[in-house]
Rosetta silent file (secondary structure, phi, psi, omega in degrees, C-alpha in Angstrom):
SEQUENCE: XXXXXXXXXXXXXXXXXXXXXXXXXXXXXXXXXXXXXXXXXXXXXXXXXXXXXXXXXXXXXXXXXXXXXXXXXXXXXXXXXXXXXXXXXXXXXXXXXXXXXXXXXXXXXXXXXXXXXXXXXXXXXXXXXXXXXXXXXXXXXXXXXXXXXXXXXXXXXXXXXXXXXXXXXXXXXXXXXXXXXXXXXXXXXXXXXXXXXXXXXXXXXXXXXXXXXXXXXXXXXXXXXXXXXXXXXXXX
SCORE:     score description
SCORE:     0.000 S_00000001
   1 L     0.000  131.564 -176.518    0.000    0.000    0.000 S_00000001
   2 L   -90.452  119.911 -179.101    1.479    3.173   -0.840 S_00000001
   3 L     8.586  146.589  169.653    2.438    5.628    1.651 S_00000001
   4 L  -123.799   -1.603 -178.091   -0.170    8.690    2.402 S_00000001
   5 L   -71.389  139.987  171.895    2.679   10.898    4.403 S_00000001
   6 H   -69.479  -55.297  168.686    3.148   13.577    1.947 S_00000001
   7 H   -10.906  -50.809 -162.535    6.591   13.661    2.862 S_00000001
   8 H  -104.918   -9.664 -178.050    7.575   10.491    1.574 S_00000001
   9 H   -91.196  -36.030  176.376    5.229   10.716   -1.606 S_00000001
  10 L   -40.433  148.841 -175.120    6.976   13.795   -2.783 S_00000001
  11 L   -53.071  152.045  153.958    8.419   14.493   -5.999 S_00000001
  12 E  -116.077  135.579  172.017   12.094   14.595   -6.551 S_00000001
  13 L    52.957   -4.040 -162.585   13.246   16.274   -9.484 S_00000001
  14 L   -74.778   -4.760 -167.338    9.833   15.870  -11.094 S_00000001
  15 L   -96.675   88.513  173.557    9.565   19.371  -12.557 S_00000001
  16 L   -45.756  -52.723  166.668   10.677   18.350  -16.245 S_00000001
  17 L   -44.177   -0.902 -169.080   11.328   21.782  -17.440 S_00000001
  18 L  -120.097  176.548 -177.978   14.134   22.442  -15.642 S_00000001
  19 L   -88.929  154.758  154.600   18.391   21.399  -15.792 S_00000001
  20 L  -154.123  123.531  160.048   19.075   19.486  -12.767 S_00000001
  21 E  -124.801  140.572  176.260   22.628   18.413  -12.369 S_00000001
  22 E  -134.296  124.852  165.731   23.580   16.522   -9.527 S_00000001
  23 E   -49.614  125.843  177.983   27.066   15.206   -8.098 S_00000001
  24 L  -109.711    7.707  163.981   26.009   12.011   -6.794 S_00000001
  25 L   -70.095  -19.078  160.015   29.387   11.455   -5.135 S_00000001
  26 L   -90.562   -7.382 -138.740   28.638   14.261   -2.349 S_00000001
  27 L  -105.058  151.940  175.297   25.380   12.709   -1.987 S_00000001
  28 L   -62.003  139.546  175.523   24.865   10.657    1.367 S_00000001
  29 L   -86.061  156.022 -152.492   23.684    6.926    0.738 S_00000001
  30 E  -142.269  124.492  162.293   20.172    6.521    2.022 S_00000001
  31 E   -44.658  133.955  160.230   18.452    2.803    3.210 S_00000001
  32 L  -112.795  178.330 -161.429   15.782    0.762    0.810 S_00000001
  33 L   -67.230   12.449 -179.551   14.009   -1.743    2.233 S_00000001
  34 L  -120.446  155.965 -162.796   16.652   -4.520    2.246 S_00000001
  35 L   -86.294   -3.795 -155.942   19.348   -3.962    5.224 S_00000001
  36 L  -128.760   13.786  154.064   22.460   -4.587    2.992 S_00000001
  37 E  -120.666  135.799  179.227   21.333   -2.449   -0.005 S_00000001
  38 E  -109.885 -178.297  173.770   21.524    1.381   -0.564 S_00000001
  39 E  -165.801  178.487 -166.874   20.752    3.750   -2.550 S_00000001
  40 E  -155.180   79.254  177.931   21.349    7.553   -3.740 S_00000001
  41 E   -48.045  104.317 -170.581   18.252    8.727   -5.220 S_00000001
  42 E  -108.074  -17.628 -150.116   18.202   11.252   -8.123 S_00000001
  43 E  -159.427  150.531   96.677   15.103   11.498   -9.891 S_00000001
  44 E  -167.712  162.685 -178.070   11.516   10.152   -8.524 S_00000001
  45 E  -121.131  127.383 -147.728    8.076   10.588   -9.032 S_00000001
  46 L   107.480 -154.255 -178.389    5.361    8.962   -7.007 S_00000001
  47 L   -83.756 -175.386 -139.857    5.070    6.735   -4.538 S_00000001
  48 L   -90.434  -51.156 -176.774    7.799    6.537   -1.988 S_00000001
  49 L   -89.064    9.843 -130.563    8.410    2.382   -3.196 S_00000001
  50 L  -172.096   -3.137 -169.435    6.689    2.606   -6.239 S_00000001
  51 L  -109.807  130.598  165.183    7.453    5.578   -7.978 S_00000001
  52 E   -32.572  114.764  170.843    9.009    6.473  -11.189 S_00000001
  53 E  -117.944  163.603  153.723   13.342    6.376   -9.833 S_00000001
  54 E  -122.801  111.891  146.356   16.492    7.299  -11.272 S_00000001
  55 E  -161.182  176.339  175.586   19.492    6.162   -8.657 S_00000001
  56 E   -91.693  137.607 -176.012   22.749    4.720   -7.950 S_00000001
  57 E  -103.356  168.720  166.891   22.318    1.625   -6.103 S_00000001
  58 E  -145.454  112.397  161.972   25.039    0.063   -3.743 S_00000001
  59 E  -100.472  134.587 -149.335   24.917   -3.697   -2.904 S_00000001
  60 L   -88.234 -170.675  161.000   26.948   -4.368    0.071 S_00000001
  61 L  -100.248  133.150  169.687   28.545   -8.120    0.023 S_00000001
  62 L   106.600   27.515 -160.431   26.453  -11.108    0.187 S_00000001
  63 L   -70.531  156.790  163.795   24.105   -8.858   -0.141 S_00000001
  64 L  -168.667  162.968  179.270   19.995   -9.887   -1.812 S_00000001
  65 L  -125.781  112.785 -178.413   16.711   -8.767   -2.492 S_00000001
  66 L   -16.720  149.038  164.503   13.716  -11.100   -2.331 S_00000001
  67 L   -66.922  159.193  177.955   12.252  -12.205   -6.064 S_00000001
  68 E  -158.059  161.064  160.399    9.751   -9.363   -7.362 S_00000001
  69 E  -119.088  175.691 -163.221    9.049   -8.320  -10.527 S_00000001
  70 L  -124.541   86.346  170.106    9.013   -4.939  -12.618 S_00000001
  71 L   -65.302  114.445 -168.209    6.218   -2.946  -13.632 S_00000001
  72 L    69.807   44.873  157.766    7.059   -0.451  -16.812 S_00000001
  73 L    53.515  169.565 -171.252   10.815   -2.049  -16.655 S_00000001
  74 E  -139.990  152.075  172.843   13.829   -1.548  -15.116 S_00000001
  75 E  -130.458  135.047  122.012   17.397   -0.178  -16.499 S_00000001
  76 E  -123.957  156.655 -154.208   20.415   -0.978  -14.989 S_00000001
  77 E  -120.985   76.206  153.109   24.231    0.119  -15.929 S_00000001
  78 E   -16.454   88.704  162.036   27.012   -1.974  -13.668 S_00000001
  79 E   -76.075  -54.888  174.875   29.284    0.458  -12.632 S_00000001
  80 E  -136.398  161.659  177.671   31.775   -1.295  -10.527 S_00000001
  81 L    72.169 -144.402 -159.368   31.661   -5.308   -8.943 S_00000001
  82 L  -156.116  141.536 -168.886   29.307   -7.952  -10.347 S_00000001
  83 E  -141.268  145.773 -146.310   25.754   -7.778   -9.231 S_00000001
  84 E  -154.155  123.127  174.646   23.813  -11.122  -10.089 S_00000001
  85 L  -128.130 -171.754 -149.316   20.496  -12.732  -10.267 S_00000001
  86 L  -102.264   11.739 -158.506   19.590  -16.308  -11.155 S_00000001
  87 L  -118.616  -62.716  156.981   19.593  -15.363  -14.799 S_00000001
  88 L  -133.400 -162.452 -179.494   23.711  -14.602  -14.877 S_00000001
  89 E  -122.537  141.172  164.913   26.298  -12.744  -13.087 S_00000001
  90 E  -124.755  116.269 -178.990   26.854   -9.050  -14.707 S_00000001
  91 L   -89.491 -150.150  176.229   30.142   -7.548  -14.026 S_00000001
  92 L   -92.630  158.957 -150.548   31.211   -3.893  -14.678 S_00000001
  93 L   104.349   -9.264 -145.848   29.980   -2.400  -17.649 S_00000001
  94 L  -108.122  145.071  176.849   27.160   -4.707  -18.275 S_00000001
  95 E  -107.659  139.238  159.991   23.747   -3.005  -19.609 S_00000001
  96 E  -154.598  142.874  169.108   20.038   -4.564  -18.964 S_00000001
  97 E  -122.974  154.120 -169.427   16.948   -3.663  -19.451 S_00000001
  98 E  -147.485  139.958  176.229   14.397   -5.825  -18.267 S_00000001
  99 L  -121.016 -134.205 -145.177   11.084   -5.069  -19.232 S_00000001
 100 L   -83.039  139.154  132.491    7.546   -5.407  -18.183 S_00000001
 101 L   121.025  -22.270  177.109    6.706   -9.007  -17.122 S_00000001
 102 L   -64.027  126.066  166.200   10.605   -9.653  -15.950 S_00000001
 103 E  -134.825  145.075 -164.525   11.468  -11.515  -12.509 S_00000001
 104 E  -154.554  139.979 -178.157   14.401  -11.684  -10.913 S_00000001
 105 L   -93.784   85.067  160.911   15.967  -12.457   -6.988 S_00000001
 106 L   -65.965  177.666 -144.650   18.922   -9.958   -7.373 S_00000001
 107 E  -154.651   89.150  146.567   22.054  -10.464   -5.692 S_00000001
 108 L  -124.577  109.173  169.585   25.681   -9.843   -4.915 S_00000001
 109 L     9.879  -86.608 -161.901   28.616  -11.745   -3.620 S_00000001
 110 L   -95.301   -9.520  165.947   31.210   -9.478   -3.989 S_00000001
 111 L    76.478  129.032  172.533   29.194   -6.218   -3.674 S_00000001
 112 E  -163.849 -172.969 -158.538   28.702   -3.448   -6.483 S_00000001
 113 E  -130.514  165.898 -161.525   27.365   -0.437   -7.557 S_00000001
 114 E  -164.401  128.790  155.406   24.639    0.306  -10.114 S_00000001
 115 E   -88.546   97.605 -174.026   23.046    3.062  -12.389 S_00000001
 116 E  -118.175  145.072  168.487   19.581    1.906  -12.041 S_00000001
 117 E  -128.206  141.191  171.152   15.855    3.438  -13.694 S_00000001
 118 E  -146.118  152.795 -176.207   12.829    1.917  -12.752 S_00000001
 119 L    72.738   37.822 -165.193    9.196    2.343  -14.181 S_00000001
 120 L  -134.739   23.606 -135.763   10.267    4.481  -16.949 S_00000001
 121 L   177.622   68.819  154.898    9.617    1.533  -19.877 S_00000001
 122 L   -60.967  169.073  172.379    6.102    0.858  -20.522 S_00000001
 123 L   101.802  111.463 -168.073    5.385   -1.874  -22.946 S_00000001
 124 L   -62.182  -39.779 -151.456    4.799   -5.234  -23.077 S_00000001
 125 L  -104.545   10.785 -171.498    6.366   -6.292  -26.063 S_00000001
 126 L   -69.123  154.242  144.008   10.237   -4.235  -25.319 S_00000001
 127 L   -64.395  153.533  155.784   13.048   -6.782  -25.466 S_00000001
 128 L  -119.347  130.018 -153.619   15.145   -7.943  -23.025 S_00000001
 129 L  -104.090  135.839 -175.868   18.306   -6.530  -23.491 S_00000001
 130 E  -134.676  133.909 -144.627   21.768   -7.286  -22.393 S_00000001
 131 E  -141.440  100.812  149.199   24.956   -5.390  -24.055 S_00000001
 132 L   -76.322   72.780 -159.598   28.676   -6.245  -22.545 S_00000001
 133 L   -45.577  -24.634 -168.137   29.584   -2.917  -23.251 S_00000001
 134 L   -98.319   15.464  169.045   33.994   -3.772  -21.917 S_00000001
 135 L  -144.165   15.701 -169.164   33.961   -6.224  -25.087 S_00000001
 136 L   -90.094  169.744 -177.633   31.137   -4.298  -27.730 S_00000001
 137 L  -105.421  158.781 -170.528   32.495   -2.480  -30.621 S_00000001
 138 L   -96.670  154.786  149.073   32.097    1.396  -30.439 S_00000001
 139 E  -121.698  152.963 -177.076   30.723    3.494  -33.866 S_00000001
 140 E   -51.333  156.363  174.978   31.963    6.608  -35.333 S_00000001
 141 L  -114.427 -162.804 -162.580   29.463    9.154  -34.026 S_00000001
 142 L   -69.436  -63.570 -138.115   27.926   12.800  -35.362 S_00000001
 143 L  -112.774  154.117  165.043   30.634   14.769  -34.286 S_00000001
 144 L   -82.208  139.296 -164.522   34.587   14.380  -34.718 S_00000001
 145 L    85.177   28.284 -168.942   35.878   12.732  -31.909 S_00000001
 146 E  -138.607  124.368  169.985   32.961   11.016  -30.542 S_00000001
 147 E  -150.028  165.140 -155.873   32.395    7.688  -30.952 S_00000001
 148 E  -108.091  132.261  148.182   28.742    5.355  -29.771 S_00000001
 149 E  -123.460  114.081 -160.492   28.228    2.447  -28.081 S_00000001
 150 L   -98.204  120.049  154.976   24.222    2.127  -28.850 S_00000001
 151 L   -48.092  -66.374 -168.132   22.411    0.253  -25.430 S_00000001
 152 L  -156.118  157.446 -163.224   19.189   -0.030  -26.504 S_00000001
 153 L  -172.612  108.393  167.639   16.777    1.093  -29.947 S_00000001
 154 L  -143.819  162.783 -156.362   13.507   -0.310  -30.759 S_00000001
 155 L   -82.550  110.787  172.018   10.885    0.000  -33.065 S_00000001
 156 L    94.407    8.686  168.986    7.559    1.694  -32.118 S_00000001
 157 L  -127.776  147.206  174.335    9.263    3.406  -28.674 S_00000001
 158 L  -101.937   15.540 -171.929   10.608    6.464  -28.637 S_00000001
 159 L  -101.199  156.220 -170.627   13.614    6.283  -26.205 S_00000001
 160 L  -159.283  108.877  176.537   16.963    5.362  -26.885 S_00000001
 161 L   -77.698  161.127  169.235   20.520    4.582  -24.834 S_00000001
 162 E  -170.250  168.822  172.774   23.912    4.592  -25.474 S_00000001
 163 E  -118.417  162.123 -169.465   27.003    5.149  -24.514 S_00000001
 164 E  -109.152  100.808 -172.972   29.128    8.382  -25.225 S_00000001
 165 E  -117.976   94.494 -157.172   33.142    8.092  -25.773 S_00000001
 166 E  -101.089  124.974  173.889   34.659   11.930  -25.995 S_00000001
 167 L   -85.083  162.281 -170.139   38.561   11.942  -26.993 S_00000001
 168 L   -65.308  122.157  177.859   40.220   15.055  -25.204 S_00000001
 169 L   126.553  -33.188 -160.243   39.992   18.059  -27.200 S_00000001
 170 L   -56.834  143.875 -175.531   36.553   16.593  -28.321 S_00000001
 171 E  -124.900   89.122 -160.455   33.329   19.081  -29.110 S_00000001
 172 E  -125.223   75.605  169.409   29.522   18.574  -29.399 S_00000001
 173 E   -71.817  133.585  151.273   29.496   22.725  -28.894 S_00000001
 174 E    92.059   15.995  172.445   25.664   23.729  -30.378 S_00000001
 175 E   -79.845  134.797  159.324   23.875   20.138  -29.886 S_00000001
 176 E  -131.198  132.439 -165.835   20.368   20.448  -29.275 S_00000001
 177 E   -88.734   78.862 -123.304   18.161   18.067  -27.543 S_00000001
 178 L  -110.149  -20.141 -176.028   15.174   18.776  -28.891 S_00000001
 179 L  -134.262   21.684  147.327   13.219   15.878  -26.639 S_00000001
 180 L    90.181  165.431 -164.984   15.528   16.605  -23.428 S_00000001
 181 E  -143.340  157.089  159.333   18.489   14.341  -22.504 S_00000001
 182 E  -131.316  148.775  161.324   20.060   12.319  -19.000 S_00000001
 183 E  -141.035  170.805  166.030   23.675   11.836  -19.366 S_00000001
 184 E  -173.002  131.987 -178.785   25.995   10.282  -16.660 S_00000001
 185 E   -96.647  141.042  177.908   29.276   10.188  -16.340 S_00000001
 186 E   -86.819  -39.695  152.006   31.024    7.255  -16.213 S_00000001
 187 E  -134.578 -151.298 -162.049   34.707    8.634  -16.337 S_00000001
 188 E    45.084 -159.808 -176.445   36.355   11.748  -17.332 S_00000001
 189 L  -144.199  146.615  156.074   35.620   14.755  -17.085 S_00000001
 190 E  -151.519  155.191  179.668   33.682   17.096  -19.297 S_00000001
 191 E  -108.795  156.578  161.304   32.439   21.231  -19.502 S_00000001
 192 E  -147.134 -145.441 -151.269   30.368   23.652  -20.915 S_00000001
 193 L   -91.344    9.953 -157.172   29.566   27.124  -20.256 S_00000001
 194 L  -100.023  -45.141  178.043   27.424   26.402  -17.087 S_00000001
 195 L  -178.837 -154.339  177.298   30.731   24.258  -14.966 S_00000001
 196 E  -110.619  139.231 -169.092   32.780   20.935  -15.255 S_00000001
 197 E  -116.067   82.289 -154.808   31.295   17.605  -15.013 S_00000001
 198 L   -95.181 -173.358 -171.669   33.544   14.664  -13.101 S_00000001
 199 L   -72.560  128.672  173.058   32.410   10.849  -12.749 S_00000001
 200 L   112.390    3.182 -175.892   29.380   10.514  -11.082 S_00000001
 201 E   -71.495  120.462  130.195   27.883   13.599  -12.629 S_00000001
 202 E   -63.417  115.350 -155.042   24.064   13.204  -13.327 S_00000001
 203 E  -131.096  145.562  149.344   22.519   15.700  -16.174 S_00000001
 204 E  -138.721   97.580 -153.302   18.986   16.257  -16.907 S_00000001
 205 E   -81.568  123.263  122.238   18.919   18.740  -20.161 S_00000001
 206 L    34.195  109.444  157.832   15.337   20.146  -21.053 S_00000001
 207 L   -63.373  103.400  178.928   13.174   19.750  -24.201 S_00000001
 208 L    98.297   31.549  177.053   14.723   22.119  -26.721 S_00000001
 209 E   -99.770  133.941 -159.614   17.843   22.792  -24.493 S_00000001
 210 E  -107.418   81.951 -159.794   20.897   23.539  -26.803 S_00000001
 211 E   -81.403  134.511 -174.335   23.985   22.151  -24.768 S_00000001
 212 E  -111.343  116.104 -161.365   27.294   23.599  -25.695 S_00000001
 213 E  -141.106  166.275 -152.754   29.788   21.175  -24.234 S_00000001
 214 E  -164.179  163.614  171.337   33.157   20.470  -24.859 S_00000001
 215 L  -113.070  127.690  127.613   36.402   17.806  -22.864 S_00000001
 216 L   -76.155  -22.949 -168.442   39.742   18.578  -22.421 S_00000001
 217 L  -115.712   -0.908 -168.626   40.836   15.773  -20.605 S_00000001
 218 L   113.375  129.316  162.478   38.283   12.581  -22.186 S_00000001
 219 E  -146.047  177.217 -162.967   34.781   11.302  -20.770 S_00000001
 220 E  -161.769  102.175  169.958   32.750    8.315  -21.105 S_00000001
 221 E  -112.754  161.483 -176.211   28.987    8.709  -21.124 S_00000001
 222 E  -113.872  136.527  171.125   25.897    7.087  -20.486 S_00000001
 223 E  -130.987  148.482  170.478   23.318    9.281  -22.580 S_00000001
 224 E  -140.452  141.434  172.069   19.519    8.598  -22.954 S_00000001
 225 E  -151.478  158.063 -167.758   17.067   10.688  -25.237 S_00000001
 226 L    83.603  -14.621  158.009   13.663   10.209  -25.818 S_00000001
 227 L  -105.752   31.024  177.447   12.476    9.574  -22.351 S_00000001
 228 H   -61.444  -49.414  175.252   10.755   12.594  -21.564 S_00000001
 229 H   -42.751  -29.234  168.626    8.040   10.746  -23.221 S_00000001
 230 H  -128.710   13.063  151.562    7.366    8.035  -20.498 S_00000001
 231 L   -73.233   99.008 -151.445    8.161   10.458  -17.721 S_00000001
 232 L   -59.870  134.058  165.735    5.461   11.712  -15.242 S_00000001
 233 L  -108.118  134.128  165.284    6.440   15.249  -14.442 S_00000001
 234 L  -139.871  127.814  170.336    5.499   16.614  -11.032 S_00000001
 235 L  -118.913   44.823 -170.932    6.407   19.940   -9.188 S_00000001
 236 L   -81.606    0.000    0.000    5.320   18.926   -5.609 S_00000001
Protein backbone atom coordinates (compact mmCIF):
# COMPACT_ATOMS: atom_id res chain seq x y z
CA UNK A 1 0.00 0.00 0.00
CA UNK A 2 1.48 3.17 -0.84
CA UNK A 3 2.44 5.63 1.65
CA UNK A 4 -0.17 8.69 2.40
CA UNK A 5 2.68 10.90 4.40
CA UNK A 6 3.15 13.58 1.95
CA UNK A 7 6.59 13.66 2.86
CA UNK A 8 7.58 10.49 1.57
CA UNK A 9 5.23 10.72 -1.61
CA UNK A 10 6.98 13.80 -2.78
CA UNK A 11 8.42 14.49 -6.00
CA UNK A 12 12.09 14.60 -6.55
CA UNK A 13 13.25 16.27 -9.48
CA UNK A 14 9.83 15.87 -11.09
CA UNK A 15 9.57 19.37 -12.56
CA UNK A 16 10.68 18.35 -16.24
CA UNK A 17 11.33 21.78 -17.44
CA UNK A 18 14.13 22.44 -15.64
CA UNK A 19 18.39 21.40 -15.79
CA UNK A 20 19.07 19.49 -12.77
CA UNK A 21 22.63 18.41 -12.37
CA UNK A 22 23.58 16.52 -9.53
CA UNK A 23 27.07 15.21 -8.10
CA UNK A 24 26.01 12.01 -6.79
CA UNK A 25 29.39 11.46 -5.14
CA UNK A 26 28.64 14.26 -2.35
CA UNK A 27 25.38 12.71 -1.99
CA UNK A 28 24.87 10.66 1.37
CA UNK A 29 23.68 6.93 0.74
CA UNK A 30 20.17 6.52 2.02
CA UNK A 31 18.45 2.80 3.21
CA UNK A 32 15.78 0.76 0.81
CA UNK A 33 14.01 -1.74 2.23
CA UNK A 34 16.65 -4.52 2.25
CA UNK A 35 19.35 -3.96 5.22
CA UNK A 36 22.46 -4.59 2.99
CA UNK A 37 21.33 -2.45 -0.01
CA UNK A 38 21.52 1.38 -0.56
CA UNK A 39 20.75 3.75 -2.55
CA UNK A 40 21.35 7.55 -3.74
CA UNK A 41 18.25 8.73 -5.22
CA UNK A 42 18.20 11.25 -8.12
CA UNK A 43 15.10 11.50 -9.89
CA UNK A 44 11.52 10.15 -8.52
CA UNK A 45 8.08 10.59 -9.03
CA UNK A 46 5.36 8.96 -7.01
CA UNK A 47 5.07 6.73 -4.54
CA UNK A 48 7.80 6.54 -1.99
CA UNK A 49 8.41 2.38 -3.20
CA UNK A 50 6.69 2.61 -6.24
CA UNK A 51 7.45 5.58 -7.98
CA UNK A 52 9.01 6.47 -11.19
CA UNK A 53 13.34 6.38 -9.83
CA UNK A 54 16.49 7.30 -11.27
CA UNK A 55 19.49 6.16 -8.66
CA UNK A 56 22.75 4.72 -7.95
CA UNK A 57 22.32 1.63 -6.10
CA UNK A 58 25.04 0.06 -3.74
CA UNK A 59 24.92 -3.70 -2.90
CA UNK A 60 26.95 -4.37 0.07
CA UNK A 61 28.54 -8.12 0.02
CA UNK A 62 26.45 -11.11 0.19
CA UNK A 63 24.10 -8.86 -0.14
CA UNK A 64 19.99 -9.89 -1.81
CA UNK A 65 16.71 -8.77 -2.49
CA UNK A 66 13.72 -11.10 -2.33
CA UNK A 67 12.25 -12.21 -6.06
CA UNK A 68 9.75 -9.36 -7.36
CA UNK A 69 9.05 -8.32 -10.53
CA UNK A 70 9.01 -4.94 -12.62
CA UNK A 71 6.22 -2.95 -13.63
CA UNK A 72 7.06 -0.45 -16.81
CA UNK A 73 10.81 -2.05 -16.66
CA UNK A 74 13.83 -1.55 -15.12
CA UNK A 75 17.40 -0.18 -16.50
CA UNK A 76 20.41 -0.98 -14.99
CA UNK A 77 24.23 0.12 -15.93
CA UNK A 78 27.01 -1.97 -13.67
CA UNK A 79 29.28 0.46 -12.63
CA UNK A 80 31.78 -1.30 -10.53
CA UNK A 81 31.66 -5.31 -8.94
CA UNK A 82 29.31 -7.95 -10.35
CA UNK A 83 25.75 -7.78 -9.23
CA UNK A 84 23.81 -11.12 -10.09
CA UNK A 85 20.50 -12.73 -10.27
CA UNK A 86 19.59 -16.31 -11.15
CA UNK A 87 19.59 -15.36 -14.80
CA UNK A 88 23.71 -14.60 -14.88
CA UNK A 89 26.30 -12.74 -13.09
CA UNK A 90 26.85 -9.05 -14.71
CA UNK A 91 30.14 -7.55 -14.03
CA UNK A 92 31.21 -3.89 -14.68
CA UNK A 93 29.98 -2.40 -17.65
CA UNK A 94 27.16 -4.71 -18.28
CA UNK A 95 23.75 -3.00 -19.61
CA UNK A 96 20.04 -4.56 -18.96
CA UNK A 97 16.95 -3.66 -19.45
CA UNK A 98 14.40 -5.83 -18.27
CA UNK A 99 11.08 -5.07 -19.23
CA UNK A 100 7.55 -5.41 -18.18
CA UNK A 101 6.71 -9.01 -17.12
CA UNK A 102 10.60 -9.65 -15.95
CA UNK A 103 11.47 -11.52 -12.51
CA UNK A 104 14.40 -11.68 -10.91
CA UNK A 105 15.97 -12.46 -6.99
CA UNK A 106 18.92 -9.96 -7.37
CA UNK A 107 22.05 -10.46 -5.69
CA UNK A 108 25.68 -9.84 -4.92
CA UNK A 109 28.62 -11.75 -3.62
CA UNK A 110 31.21 -9.48 -3.99
CA UNK A 111 29.19 -6.22 -3.67
CA UNK A 112 28.70 -3.45 -6.48
CA UNK A 113 27.37 -0.44 -7.56
CA UNK A 114 24.64 0.31 -10.11
CA UNK A 115 23.05 3.06 -12.39
CA UNK A 116 19.58 1.91 -12.04
CA UNK A 117 15.86 3.44 -13.69
CA UNK A 118 12.83 1.92 -12.75
CA UNK A 119 9.20 2.34 -14.18
CA UNK A 120 10.27 4.48 -16.95
CA UNK A 121 9.62 1.53 -19.88
CA UNK A 122 6.10 0.86 -20.52
CA UNK A 123 5.38 -1.87 -22.95
CA UNK A 124 4.80 -5.23 -23.08
CA UNK A 125 6.37 -6.29 -26.06
CA UNK A 126 10.24 -4.24 -25.32
CA UNK A 127 13.05 -6.78 -25.47
CA UNK A 128 15.14 -7.94 -23.03
CA UNK A 129 18.31 -6.53 -23.49
CA UNK A 130 21.77 -7.29 -22.39
CA UNK A 131 24.96 -5.39 -24.06
CA UNK A 132 28.68 -6.25 -22.54
CA UNK A 133 29.58 -2.92 -23.25
CA UNK A 134 33.99 -3.77 -21.92
CA UNK A 135 33.96 -6.22 -25.09
CA UNK A 136 31.14 -4.30 -27.73
CA UNK A 137 32.50 -2.48 -30.62
CA UNK A 138 32.10 1.40 -30.44
CA UNK A 139 30.72 3.49 -33.87
CA UNK A 140 31.96 6.61 -35.33
CA UNK A 141 29.46 9.15 -34.03
CA UNK A 142 27.93 12.80 -35.36
CA UNK A 143 30.63 14.77 -34.29
CA UNK A 144 34.59 14.38 -34.72
CA UNK A 145 35.88 12.73 -31.91
CA UNK A 146 32.96 11.02 -30.54
CA UNK A 147 32.40 7.69 -30.95
CA UNK A 148 28.74 5.36 -29.77
CA UNK A 149 28.23 2.45 -28.08
CA UNK A 150 24.22 2.13 -28.85
CA UNK A 151 22.41 0.25 -25.43
CA UNK A 152 19.19 -0.03 -26.50
CA UNK A 153 16.78 1.09 -29.95
CA UNK A 154 13.51 -0.31 -30.76
CA UNK A 155 10.89 0.00 -33.07
CA UNK A 156 7.56 1.69 -32.12
CA UNK A 157 9.26 3.41 -28.67
CA UNK A 158 10.61 6.46 -28.64
CA UNK A 159 13.61 6.28 -26.21
CA UNK A 160 16.96 5.36 -26.88
CA UNK A 161 20.52 4.58 -24.83
CA UNK A 162 23.91 4.59 -25.47
CA UNK A 163 27.00 5.15 -24.51
CA UNK A 164 29.13 8.38 -25.22
CA UNK A 165 33.14 8.09 -25.77
CA UNK A 166 34.66 11.93 -25.99
CA UNK A 167 38.56 11.94 -26.99
CA UNK A 168 40.22 15.05 -25.20
CA UNK A 169 39.99 18.06 -27.20
CA UNK A 170 36.55 16.59 -28.32
CA UNK A 171 33.33 19.08 -29.11
CA UNK A 172 29.52 18.57 -29.40
CA UNK A 173 29.50 22.72 -28.89
CA UNK A 174 25.66 23.73 -30.38
CA UNK A 175 23.88 20.14 -29.89
CA UNK A 176 20.37 20.45 -29.27
CA UNK A 177 18.16 18.07 -27.54
CA UNK A 178 15.17 18.78 -28.89
CA UNK A 179 13.22 15.88 -26.64
CA UNK A 180 15.53 16.60 -23.43
CA UNK A 181 18.49 14.34 -22.50
CA UNK A 182 20.06 12.32 -19.00
CA UNK A 183 23.68 11.84 -19.37
CA UNK A 184 25.99 10.28 -16.66
CA UNK A 185 29.28 10.19 -16.34
CA UNK A 186 31.02 7.26 -16.21
CA UNK A 187 34.71 8.63 -16.34
CA UNK A 188 36.35 11.75 -17.33
CA UNK A 189 35.62 14.75 -17.09
CA UNK A 190 33.68 17.10 -19.30
CA UNK A 191 32.44 21.23 -19.50
CA UNK A 192 30.37 23.65 -20.92
CA UNK A 193 29.57 27.12 -20.26
CA UNK A 194 27.42 26.40 -17.09
CA UNK A 195 30.73 24.26 -14.97
CA UNK A 196 32.78 20.93 -15.25
CA UNK A 197 31.29 17.60 -15.01
CA UNK A 198 33.54 14.66 -13.10
CA UNK A 199 32.41 10.85 -12.75
CA UNK A 200 29.38 10.51 -11.08
CA UNK A 201 27.88 13.60 -12.63
CA UNK A 202 24.06 13.20 -13.33
CA UNK A 203 22.52 15.70 -16.17
CA UNK A 204 18.99 16.26 -16.91
CA UNK A 205 18.92 18.74 -20.16
CA UNK A 206 15.34 20.15 -21.05
CA UNK A 207 13.17 19.75 -24.20
CA UNK A 208 14.72 22.12 -26.72
CA UNK A 209 17.84 22.79 -24.49
CA UNK A 210 20.90 23.54 -26.80
CA UNK A 211 23.98 22.15 -24.77
CA UNK A 212 27.29 23.60 -25.69
CA UNK A 213 29.79 21.17 -24.23
CA UNK A 214 33.16 20.47 -24.86
CA UNK A 215 36.40 17.81 -22.86
CA UNK A 216 39.74 18.58 -22.42
CA UNK A 217 40.84 15.77 -20.60
CA UNK A 218 38.28 12.58 -22.19
CA UNK A 219 34.78 11.30 -20.77
CA UNK A 220 32.75 8.32 -21.10
CA UNK A 221 28.99 8.71 -21.12
CA UNK A 222 25.90 7.09 -20.49
CA UNK A 223 23.32 9.28 -22.58
CA UNK A 224 19.52 8.60 -22.95
CA UNK A 225 17.07 10.69 -25.24
CA UNK A 226 13.66 10.21 -25.82
CA UNK A 227 12.48 9.57 -22.35
CA UNK A 228 10.75 12.59 -21.56
CA UNK A 229 8.04 10.75 -23.22
CA UNK A 230 7.37 8.03 -20.50
CA UNK A 231 8.16 10.46 -17.72
CA UNK A 232 5.46 11.71 -15.24
CA UNK A 233 6.44 15.25 -14.44
CA UNK A 234 5.50 16.61 -11.03
CA UNK A 235 6.41 19.94 -9.19
CA UNK A 236 5.32 18.93 -5.61
Amino acid sequence: MASTDPRLNAALNGDLERRVVIDTRAMEWSPTPSATVWRKRLHRVGPAESGQVTSVVRYAEDSRFPAHEHPEGEEILVLSGTFSDEHGDWHAGSYLLNPEGFRHAPFSRGGCELFVKLRQFPGVDREHVVVETASADWLDGERPGVSVLPLYSQAGYADTMHLERWVPGASLAGKRYDEGAELFVLAGTFEDDDGAYTQGTWLRLPRGYEHHARTSAGCRLYVKLGGFHYLRASTA
